[in-house]
BADOKOL-461975 format. One record per residue: residue in one letter; y negated, z negated, x negated of N, C-alpha, C in turn. Coordinates in steps of 0.2 Angstrom, whole numbers, plus 5000, padded with zeros to 4 digits. Atoms other than C-alpha are relative to their C-alpha. Example, Ala and Ser with C-alpha at 12.3 -4.5 7.8 and 13.67 -1.06 7.14 Angstrom:
A500650004996502249614938499450004996;S500650015004500549644932499549975004;
This chain:
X500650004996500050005000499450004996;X500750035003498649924986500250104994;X500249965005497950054971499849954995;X500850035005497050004956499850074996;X500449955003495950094948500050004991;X500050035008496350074928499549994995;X500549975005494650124920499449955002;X500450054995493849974932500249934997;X499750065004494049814919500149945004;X500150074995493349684933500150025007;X500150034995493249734949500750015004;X499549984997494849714960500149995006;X499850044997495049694974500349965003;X499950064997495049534985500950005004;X499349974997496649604995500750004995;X499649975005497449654978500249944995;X499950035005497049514967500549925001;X499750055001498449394962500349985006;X499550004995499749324974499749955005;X500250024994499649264992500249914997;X499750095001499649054994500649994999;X499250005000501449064998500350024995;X499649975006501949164983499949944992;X500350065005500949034971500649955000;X499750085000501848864980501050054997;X499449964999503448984980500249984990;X499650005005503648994960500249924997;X499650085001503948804958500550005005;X499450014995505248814970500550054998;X499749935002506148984963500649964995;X499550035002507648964950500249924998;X500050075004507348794941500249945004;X499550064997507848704958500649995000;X499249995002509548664955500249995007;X499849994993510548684972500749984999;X499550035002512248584971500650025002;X499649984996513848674978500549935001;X499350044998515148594989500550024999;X499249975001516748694990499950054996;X499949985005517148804978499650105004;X500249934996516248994983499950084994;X499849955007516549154970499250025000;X500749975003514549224971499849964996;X500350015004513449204960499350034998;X500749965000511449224956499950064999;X499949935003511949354944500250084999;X499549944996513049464955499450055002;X500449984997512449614960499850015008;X500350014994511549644977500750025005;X499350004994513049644993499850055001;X500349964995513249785000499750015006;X500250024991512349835017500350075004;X499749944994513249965029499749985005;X500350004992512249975045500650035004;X499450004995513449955058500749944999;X499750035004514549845047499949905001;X500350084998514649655053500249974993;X499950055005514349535040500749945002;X499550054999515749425049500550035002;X499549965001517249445045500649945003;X499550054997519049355048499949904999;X500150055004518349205037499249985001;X500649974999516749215046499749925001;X500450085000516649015052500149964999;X500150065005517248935035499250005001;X500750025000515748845031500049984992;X500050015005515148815014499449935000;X500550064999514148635010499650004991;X500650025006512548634999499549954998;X500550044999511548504991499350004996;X500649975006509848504987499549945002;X500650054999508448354985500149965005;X499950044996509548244994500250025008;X499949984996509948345008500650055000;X499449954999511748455014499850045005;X500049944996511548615020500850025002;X499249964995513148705031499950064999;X500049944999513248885028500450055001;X499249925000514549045033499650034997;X500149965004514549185024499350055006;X500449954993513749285040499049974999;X500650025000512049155038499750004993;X500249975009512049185017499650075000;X500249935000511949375023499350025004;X500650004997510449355034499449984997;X500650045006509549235022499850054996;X500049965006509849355009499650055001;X500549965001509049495018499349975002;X500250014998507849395027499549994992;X500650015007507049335009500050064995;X500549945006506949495000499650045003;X500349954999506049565012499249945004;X500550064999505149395018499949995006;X500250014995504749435037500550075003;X499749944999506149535046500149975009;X500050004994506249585064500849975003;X499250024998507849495074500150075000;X499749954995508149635082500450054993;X499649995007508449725064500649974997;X499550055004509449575058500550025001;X499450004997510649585072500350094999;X499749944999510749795070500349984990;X499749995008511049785050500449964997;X499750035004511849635046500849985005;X499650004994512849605064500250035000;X499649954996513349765066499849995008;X500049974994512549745082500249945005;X499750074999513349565087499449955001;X500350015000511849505095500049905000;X499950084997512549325103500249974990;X499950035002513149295087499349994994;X500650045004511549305076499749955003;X500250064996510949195090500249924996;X499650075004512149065084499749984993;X500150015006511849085067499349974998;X500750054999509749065069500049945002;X499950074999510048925078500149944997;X499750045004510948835066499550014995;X500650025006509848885051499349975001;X500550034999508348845061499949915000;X499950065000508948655065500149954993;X500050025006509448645045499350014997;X500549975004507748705041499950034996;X499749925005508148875033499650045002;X500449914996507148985043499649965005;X500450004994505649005055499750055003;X500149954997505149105068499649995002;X500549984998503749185075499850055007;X499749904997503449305088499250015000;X500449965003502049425086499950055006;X500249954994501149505102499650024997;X500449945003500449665099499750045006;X500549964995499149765111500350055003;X499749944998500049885122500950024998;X499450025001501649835116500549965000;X499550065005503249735113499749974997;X500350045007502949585105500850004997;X499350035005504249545090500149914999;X499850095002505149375086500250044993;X499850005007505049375068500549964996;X499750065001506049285057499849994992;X500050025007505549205037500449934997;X499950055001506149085027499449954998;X500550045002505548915024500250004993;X499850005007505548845005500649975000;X499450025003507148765006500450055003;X499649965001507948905013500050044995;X500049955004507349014999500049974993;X499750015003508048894987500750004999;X499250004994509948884998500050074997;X499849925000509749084997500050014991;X499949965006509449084977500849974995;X499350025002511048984975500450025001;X499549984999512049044985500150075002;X500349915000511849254988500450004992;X500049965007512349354975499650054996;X500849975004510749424971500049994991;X500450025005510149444955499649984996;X500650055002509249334946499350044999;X500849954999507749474946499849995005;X500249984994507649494962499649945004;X500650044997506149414970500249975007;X500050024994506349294985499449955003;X500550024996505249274998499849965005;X500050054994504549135011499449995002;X500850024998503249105023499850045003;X500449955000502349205032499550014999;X500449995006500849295025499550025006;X500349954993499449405035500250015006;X499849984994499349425054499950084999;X500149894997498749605053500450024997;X499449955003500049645042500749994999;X499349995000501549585048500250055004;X499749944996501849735058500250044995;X500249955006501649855044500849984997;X499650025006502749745031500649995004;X499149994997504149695043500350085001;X499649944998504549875048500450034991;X500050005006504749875029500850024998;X499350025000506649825031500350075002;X499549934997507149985041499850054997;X500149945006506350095029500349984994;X499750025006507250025014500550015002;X499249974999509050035024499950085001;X500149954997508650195029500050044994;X500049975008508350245009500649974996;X499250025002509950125005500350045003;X499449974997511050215017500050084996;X499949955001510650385009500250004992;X499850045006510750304992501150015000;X499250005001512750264995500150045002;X499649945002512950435002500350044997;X500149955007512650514987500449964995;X499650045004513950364979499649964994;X500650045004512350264972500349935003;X500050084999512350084974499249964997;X500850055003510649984976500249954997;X499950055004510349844965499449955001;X500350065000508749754968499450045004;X500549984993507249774982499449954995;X500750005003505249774973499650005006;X500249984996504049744986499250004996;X500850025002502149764984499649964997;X500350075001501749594981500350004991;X500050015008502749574964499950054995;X500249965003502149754957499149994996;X500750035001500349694959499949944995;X500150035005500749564950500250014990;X500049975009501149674933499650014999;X500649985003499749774934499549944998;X500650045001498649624937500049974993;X500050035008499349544920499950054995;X500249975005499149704912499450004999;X500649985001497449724916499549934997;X500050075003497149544911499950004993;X500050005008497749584896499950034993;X500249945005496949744889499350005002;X500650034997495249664897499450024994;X500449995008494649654878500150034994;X499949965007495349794869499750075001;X500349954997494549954867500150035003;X499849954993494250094881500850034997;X499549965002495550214870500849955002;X499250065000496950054868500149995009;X499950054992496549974886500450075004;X499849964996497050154894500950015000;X499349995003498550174883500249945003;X499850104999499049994887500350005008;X500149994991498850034908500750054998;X499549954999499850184907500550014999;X499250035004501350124895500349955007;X499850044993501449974911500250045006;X499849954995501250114922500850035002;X499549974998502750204919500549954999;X499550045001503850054913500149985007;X499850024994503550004931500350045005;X500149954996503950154938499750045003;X500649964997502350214943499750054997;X500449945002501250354941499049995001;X500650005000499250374937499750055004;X500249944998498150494946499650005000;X500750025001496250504942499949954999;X500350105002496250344935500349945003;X499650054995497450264949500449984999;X499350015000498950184946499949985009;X499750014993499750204965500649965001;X499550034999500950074971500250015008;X499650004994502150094985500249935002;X499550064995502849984998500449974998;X499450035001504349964993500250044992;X499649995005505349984975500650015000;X499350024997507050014976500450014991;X499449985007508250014958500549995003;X499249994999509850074960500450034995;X499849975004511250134951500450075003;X499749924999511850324953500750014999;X499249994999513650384957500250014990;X499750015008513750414936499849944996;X500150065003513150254933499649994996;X500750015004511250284927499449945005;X500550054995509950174934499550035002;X500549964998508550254943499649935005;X500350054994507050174956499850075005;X500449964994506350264972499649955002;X500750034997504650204976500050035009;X500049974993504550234996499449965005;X500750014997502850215006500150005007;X499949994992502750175026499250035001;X500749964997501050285033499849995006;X500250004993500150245047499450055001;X500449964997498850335058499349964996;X500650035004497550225048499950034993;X500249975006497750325033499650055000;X500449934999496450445029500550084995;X499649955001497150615026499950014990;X500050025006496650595006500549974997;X499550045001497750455005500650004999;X499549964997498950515012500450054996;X500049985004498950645001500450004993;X499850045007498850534986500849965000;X499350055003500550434988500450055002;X499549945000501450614991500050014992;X499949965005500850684976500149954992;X499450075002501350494968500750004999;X499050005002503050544969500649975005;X499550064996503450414985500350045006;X499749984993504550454999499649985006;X500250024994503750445013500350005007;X499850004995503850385028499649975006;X500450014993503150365047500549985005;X499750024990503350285064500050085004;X499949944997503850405076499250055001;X501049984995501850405085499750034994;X500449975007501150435066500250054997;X499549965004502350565059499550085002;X500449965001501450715066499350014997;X500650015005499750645059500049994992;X500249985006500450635043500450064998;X499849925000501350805043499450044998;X500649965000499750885045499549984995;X500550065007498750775031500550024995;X499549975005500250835019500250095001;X500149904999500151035027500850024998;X499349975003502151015024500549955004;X499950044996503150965038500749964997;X499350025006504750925024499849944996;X500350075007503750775017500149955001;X499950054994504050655030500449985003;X499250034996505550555037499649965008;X499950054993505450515055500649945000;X499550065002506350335053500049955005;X500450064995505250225065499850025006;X500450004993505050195083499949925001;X500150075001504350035085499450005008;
């Protein structure tokens, strides 16, 4: 969603600069909480990311063992089925039930029911619901901080991968939660092709590369400072473009059916972008993508009907 402009040493946007409160209280709570297992459980931080097949129920024959965690004095109760929802629920920070129940459920609504239930009463999660003008509202879901400790124990996430809690902006939880269904949407095409994702990049901790790049080429010459941006640039997988590093939505690394590593940057467009914009995160590199209502307006802002996934009706 944000830009920076590289050749601009001070000014940065208020929007852009440095992490939400939540992300701040978040890094003392991240790996160094130690989280104590009860019975014995094969994942590990380290593991690579679970797979996700849409359609595919997270609950399986062994769905209501229960595993006991302890943490700061406190036991948590978890199945595998509420690991799997935590897990996506914090890499993406703010996911819609209604998604949880299609992605993670396989569609088994009564029982994500249960499973909310249960982690809301241990204090794992909290919900939100989100009325919108002319629309649906949504029931959101985030975690709290002792979920998004629970989840870095126990998931098989790896230790890279950023988890998130809280929720952040009203005007832009619509935006960011649709988030979720544009990254299955780029997963599932991913394991077509005999790929395997590996770790979800969202906007929020991009921003904070560049911000420490630019921090810290502040006071070296124009020539070094530009070299400096540029080199972070592409290490992060981005691209410049008149002076811009553009950051997408979402980051995706994965690994490819021969077993190279690769990222896809992928962008959600609304009708609020100006056709410039628009533009600019095409010729960025990012896959785009549109709500159904917005897809013809960004079609015509891009003059190439092939550049734009219809993915979103919301």
């Amino acid at each position: 969603m944000g830009r920076w402009d590289i050749f601009d040493r001070y000014n940065t946007r208020d929007s852009e600069a440095g992490q939400p409160r939540e992300e701040r209280r978040q890094k003392s709570n991240t790996p160094s909480d130690s989280i104590g297992r009860g019975s014995a459980d094969s994942s590990g931080p380290n593991s690579p990311e679970r797979p996700e097949k849409p359609g595919h129920s997270a609950c399986e024959s062994t769905r209501d063992q229960r595993t006991q965690y302890h943490d700061r004095g406190r036991t948590y109760s978890l199945r595998n089925s509420e690991i799997a929802a935590m897990t996506d629920i914090g890499r993406f920070r703010t996911v819609d039930v209604r998604d949880l129940a299609r992605f993670v459920y396989g569609g088994d609504e009564s029982r994500l029911k249960h499973d909310l239930s249960s982690l809301r009463a241990q204090g794992l999660v909290e919900e939100k619901t989100l009325f919108r003008a002319h629309r649906t509202a949504r029931k959101l879901v985030t975690l709290t901080a002792e979920g998004q400790r629970a989840v870095r124990k126990a998931s098989d996430l790896p230790k890279e991968q950023r988890i998130y809690f809280g929720f952040v902006k009203r005007k832009e939880l619509d935006h960011d939660t649709d988030l979720y269904k544009v990254y299955q949407k780029a997963a599932e095409e991913i394991r077509s092709k005999g790929g395997r994702p590996l770790r979800v990049r969202l906007d929020f901790e991009l921003k904070e590369s560049i911000n420490r790049a630019k921090e810290a080429a502040k006071q070296l010459p124009e020539d070094e400072r530009r070299s400096l941006l540029a080199t972070v640039a592409e290490e992060q997988g981005l691209t410049i473009g008149n002076g811009t590093i553009h950051l997408p939505d979402i980051q995706v690394e994965y690994e490819t059916r021969d077993g190279e590593a690769e990222r896809q940057n992928l962008e959600l467009l609304s009708r609020n972008y100006r056709e410039a914009g628009i533009r600019g995160k095409a010729a960025a590199g990012f896959r785009i993508f549109a709500r159904s209502g917005d897809a013809s307006r960004v079609r015509r802002a891009l003059r190439d009907t092939g550049m734009v996934q219809k993915v979103l009706s919301v």
